[in-house]
LUMFIDO-588043 format. One record per residue (C-alpha): z, x, y; residue number from 1. Coordinates in nm, 2 decimals, decimal comma. Layout:
N
<site zz="Z" xx="X" yy="Y" num="NUM"/>
...
//
This chain:
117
<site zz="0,95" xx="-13,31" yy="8,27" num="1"/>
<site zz="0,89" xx="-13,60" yy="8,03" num="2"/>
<site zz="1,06" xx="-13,56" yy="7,69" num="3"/>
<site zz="0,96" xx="-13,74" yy="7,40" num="4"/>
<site zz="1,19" xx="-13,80" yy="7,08" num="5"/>
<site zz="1,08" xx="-13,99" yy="6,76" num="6"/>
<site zz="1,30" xx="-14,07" yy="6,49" num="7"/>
<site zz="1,29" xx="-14,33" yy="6,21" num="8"/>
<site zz="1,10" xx="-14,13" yy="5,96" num="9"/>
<site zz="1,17" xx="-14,07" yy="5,57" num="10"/>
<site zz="1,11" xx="-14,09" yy="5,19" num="11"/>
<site zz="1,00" xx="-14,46" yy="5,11" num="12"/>
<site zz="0,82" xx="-14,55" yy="4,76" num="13"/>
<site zz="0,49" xx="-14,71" yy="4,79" num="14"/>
<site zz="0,48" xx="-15,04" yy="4,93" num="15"/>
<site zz="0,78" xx="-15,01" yy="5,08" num="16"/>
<site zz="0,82" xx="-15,00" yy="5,50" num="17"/>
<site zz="0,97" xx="-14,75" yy="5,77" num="18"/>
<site zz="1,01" xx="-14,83" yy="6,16" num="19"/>
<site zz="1,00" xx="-14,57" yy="6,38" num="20"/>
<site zz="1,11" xx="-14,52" yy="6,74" num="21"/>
<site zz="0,99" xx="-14,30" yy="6,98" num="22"/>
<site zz="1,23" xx="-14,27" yy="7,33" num="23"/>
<site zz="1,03" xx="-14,13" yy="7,62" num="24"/>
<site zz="1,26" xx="-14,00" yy="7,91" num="25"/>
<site zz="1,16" xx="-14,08" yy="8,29" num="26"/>
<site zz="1,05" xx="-14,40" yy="8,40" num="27"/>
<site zz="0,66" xx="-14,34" yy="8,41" num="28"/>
<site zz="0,65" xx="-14,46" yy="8,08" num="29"/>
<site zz="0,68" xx="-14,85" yy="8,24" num="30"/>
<site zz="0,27" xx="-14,80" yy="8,34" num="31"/>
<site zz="0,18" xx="-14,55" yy="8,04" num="32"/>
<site zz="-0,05" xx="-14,68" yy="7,78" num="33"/>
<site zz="0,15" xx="-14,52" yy="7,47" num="34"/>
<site zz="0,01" xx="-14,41" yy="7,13" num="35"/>
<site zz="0,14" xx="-14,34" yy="6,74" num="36"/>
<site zz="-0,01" xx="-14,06" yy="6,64" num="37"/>
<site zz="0,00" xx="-13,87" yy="6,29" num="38"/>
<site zz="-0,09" xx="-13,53" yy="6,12" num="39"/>
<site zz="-0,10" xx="-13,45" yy="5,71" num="40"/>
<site zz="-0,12" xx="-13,15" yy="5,62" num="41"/>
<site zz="-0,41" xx="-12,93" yy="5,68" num="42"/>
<site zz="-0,59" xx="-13,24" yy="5,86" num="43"/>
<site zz="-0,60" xx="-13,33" yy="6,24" num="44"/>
<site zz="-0,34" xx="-13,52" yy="6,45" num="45"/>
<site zz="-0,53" xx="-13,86" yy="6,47" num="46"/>
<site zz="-0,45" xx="-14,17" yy="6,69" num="47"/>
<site zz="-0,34" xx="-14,44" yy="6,46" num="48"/>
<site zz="-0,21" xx="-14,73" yy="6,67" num="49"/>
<site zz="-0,19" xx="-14,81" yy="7,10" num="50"/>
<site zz="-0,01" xx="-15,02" yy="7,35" num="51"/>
<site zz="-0,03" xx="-15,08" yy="7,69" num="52"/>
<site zz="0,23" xx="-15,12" yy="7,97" num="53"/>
<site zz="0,12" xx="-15,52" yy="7,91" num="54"/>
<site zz="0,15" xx="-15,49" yy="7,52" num="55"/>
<site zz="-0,24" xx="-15,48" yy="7,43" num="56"/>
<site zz="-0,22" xx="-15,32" yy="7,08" num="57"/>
<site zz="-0,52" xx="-15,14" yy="6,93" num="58"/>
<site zz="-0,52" xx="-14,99" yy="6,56" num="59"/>
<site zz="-0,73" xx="-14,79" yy="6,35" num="60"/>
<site zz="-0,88" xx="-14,96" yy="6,09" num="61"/>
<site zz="-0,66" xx="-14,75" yy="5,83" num="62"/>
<site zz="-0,33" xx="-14,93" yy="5,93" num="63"/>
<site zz="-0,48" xx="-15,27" yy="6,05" num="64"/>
<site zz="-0,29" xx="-15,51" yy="5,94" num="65"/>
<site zz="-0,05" xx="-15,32" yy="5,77" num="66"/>
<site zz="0,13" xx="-15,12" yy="6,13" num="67"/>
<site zz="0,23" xx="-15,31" yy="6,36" num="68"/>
<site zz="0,29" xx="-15,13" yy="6,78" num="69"/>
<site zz="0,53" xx="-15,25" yy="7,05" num="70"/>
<site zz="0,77" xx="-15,15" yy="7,30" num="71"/>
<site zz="1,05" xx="-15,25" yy="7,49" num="72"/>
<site zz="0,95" xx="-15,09" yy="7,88" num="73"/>
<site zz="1,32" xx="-15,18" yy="8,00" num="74"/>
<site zz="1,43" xx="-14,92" yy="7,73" num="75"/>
<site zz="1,16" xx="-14,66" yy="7,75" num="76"/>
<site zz="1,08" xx="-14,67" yy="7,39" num="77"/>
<site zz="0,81" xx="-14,75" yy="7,19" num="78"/>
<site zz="0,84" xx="-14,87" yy="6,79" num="79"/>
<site zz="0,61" xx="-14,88" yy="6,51" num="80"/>
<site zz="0,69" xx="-15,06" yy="6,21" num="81"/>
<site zz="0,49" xx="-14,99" yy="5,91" num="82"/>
<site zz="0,45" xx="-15,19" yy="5,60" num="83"/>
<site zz="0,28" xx="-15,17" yy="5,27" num="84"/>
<site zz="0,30" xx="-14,81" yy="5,30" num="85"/>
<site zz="0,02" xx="-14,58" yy="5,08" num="86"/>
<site zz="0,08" xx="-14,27" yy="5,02" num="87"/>
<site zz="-0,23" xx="-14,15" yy="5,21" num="88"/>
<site zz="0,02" xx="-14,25" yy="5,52" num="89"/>
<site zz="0,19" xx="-13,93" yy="5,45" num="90"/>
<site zz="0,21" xx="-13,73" yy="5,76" num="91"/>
<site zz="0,46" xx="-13,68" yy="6,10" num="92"/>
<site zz="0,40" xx="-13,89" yy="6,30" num="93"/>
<site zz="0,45" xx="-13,87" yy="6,71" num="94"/>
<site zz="0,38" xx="-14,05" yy="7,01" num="95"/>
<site zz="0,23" xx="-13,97" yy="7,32" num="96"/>
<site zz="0,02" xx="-14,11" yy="7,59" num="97"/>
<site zz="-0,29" xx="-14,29" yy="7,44" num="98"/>
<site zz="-0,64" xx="-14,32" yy="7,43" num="99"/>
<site zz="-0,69" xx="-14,01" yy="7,21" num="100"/>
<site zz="-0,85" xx="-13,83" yy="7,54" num="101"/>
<site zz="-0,58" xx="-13,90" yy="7,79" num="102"/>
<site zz="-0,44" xx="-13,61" yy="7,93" num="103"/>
<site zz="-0,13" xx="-13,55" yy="7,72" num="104"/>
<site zz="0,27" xx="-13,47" yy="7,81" num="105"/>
<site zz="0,44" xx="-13,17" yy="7,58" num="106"/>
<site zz="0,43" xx="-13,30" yy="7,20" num="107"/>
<site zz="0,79" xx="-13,40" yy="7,08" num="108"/>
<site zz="0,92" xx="-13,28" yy="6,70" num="109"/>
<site zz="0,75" xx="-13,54" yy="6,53" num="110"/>
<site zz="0,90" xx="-13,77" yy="6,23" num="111"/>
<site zz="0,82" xx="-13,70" yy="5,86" num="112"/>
<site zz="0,65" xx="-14,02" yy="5,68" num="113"/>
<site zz="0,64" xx="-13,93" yy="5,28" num="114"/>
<site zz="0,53" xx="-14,23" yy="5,11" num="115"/>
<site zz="0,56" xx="-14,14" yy="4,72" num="116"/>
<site zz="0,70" xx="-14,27" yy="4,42" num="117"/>
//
């Protein structure tokens, strides 16, 4: 049973930055193309940033150049740090196996973004 477990998340003004972390138990995650993923409220969970097992990032167009994707595969965890934060980045944000259509493991508990002044 893979776990998953983000942290990392909080209150930051606009403009400011957050880095989360996402801890994925059991080793398949060393050949998992991972994903950041975030819901606001009444809205759908949306893919906002992927890396493969060989560090390949992709991002949506929303947080390119703002979000930036990695991991460290000897840890089993994945980070996203974000920057110049908006506050239309307000949302919880989890991870889980990317593209958007790739079969999915159990959603984690999520981490609260709130970007406001």
């Amino acid at each position: 049973q893979v776990q998953l477990v983000e942290s990392g998340g909080g209150l930051v003004q606009p403009g400011g930055s957050l880095r989360l972390s996402c801890v994925v138990s059991g080793s398949i995650f060393n050949f998992i193309t991972m994903g950041w993923y975030r819901q606001a409220p009444g809205k759908q969970r949306d893919l906002v940033a992927s890396i493969t097992y060989g560090g390949t990032t992709n991002y949506a167009d929303s947080v390119k150049g703002r979000f930036t994707i990695s991991r460290d595969n000897a840890k089993n965890t994945m980070y996203l740090q974000m920057n110049s934060l908006k506050p239309e980045d307000t949302a919880v944000y989890y991870c889980n196996r990317a593209p958007a259509l790739a079969p999915k493991w159990d959603w984690g508990q999520g981490t609260q973004v709130t970007v406001s002044s």
